[in-house]
N, C-alpha and C positions, 0 to 999 in steps of 0.2 A: 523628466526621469526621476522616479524614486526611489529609497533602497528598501529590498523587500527582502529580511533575514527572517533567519529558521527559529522562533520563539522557544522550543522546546529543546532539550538534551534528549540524545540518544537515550531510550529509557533499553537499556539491555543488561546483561549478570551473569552472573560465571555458569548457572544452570540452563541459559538461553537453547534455546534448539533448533528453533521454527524464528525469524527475524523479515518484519514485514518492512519494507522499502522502496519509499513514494516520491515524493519533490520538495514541496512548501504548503503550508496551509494558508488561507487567507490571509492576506495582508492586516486585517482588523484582530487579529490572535497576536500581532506585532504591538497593535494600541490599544490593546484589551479595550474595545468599543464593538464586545461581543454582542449577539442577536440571543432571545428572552430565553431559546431552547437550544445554544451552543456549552459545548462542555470546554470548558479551559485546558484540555491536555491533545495530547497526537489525535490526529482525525476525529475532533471535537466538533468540529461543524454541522450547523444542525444540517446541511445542505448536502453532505456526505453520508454516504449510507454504509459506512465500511461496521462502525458499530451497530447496527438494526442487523445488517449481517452478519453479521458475531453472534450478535444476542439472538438468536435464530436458532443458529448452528448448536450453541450450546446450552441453551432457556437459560438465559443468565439476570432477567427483569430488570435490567438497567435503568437508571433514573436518566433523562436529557436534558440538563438545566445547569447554571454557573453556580451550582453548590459543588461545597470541596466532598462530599459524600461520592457523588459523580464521578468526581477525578479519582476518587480512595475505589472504587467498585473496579473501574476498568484498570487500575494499577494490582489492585488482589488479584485478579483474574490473569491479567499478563504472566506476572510471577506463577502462581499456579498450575498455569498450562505450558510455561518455560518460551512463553512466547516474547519476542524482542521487537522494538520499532527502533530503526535507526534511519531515517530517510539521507538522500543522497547529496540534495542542495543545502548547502549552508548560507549562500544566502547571492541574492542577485539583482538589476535594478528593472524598472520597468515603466513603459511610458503610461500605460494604464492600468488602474487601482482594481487589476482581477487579481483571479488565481492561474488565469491558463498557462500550461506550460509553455505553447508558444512563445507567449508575452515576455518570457525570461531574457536580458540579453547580459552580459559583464558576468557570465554563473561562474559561481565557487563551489567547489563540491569538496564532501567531508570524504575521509579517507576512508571508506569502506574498506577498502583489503587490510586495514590496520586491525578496524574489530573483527575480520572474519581469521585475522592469522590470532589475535588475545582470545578470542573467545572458540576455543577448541569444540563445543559442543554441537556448534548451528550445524544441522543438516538439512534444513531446509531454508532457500529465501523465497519470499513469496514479496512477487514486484505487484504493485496497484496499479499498473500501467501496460501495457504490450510496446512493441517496440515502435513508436512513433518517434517522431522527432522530440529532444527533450523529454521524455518518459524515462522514469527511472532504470529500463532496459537499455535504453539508448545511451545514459550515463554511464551506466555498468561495463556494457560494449566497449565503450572508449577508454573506459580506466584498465581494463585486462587485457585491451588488444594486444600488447605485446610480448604478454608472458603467459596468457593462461584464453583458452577458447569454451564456448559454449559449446556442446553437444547435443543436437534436438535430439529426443527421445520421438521418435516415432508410433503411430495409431494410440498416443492419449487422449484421453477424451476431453485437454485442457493443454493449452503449452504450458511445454516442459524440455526444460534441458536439462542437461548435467555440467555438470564444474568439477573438475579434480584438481584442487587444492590443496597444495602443501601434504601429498599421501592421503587425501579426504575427498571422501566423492561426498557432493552436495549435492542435493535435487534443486532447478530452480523453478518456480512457475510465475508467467507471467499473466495476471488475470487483468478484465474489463475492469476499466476504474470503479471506483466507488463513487465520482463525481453523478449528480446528473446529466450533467454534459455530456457524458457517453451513453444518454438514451439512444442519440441516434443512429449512432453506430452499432447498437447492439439491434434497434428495429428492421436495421438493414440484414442481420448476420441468420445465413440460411438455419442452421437449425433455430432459431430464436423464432424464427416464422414457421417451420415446421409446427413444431411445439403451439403454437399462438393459433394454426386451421385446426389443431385436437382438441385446442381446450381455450375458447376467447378470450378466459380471464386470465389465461399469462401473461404474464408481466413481464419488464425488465427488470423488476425485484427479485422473480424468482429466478430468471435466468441469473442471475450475480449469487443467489445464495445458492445456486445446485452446482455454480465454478468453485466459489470458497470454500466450498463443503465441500467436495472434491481434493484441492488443495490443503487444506487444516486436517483434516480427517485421515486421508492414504497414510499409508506407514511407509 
């Protein structure tokens, strides 16, 4: 077993609004024995596609490399769009040297409802995960069960619920990770194959930027 903490602080601010919330990054973001096109900050992985879908959504021409330019691009940007990352595990142990959420066992989780009650702004969380075992849904579930419920919002064309907190309605959406580990999960998903007999060259890239863009974008 070994211990696998959360390298990164909550990056979020009094202007926050939109607050994306995931698990843990790889374990080598712990021993900065990063890979040639990893970014040193939140969902810095070259193997993550959370930023390729950002930089999409909004032509942002990001650099993906362990320059601090890198980490200063996608920190402008957060601030700017009022957008927060405050992920859920603070840190947990694991008998093998992945990322999978499974793999997690001894979790410590940060106190979310601390930053959503200080930071009055967020009205939206945007989870990288759906609700599987260990998915940031799944953490979230278990930290409100007993004072506050999810509400699905029915015929969206992305899950979504609501949250009424503390007099604030929140939107939340729970989107397909950004891992590629959820290719296969998404090759299975009936519209993902609709979409794929119309047009060959869809992707599970585009399906992940037409949910985000979805999520980022609605008002």
């Amino acid at each position: 077993m070994f211990f696998h903490f959360h390298p990164f602080k909550p990056f979020i601010f009094n202007d926050t609004k939109y607050l994306i919330i995931g698990t843990l990054p790889p374990h080598r973001f712990c021993t900065k024995n990063l890979k040639k096109n990893d970014v040193d900050f939140c969902y810095g992985s070259q193997d993550n596609l959370l930023w390729q879908v950002l930089d999409k959504i909004y032509k942002l021409n990001l650099l993906y490399d362990n320059s601090k330019e890198a980490i200063e691009q996608r920190k402008e940007f957060l601030i700017k769009k009022n957008i927060g990352i405050c992920d859920i595990v603070e840190s947990c142990f694991r008998e093998k040297i992945d990322a999978s959420d499974l793999g997690m066992k001894d979790i410590k989780l940060r106190d979310i409802l601390k930053y959503l009650n200080k930071y009055e702004n967020i009205q939206k969380i945007i989870f990288t995960g759906k609700n599987s075992k260990n998915s940031p849904e799944y953490f979230f579930r278990k930290t409100i069960l007993n004072n506050y419920k999810l509400e699905e919002i029915k015929n969206s064309k992305i899950r979504t619920h609501k949250l009424v907190f503390n007099n604030r309605q929140i939107l939340v959406y729970s989107l397909t990770s950004p891992s590629n580990a959820a290719n296969r999960s998404i090759g299975a998903n009936k519209n993902f194959k609709e979409k794929k007999l119309k047009n060959p060259n869809y992707k599970p890239f585009d399906f992940r930027y037409e949910e985000y863009k979805l999520a980022f974008l609605n008002s």
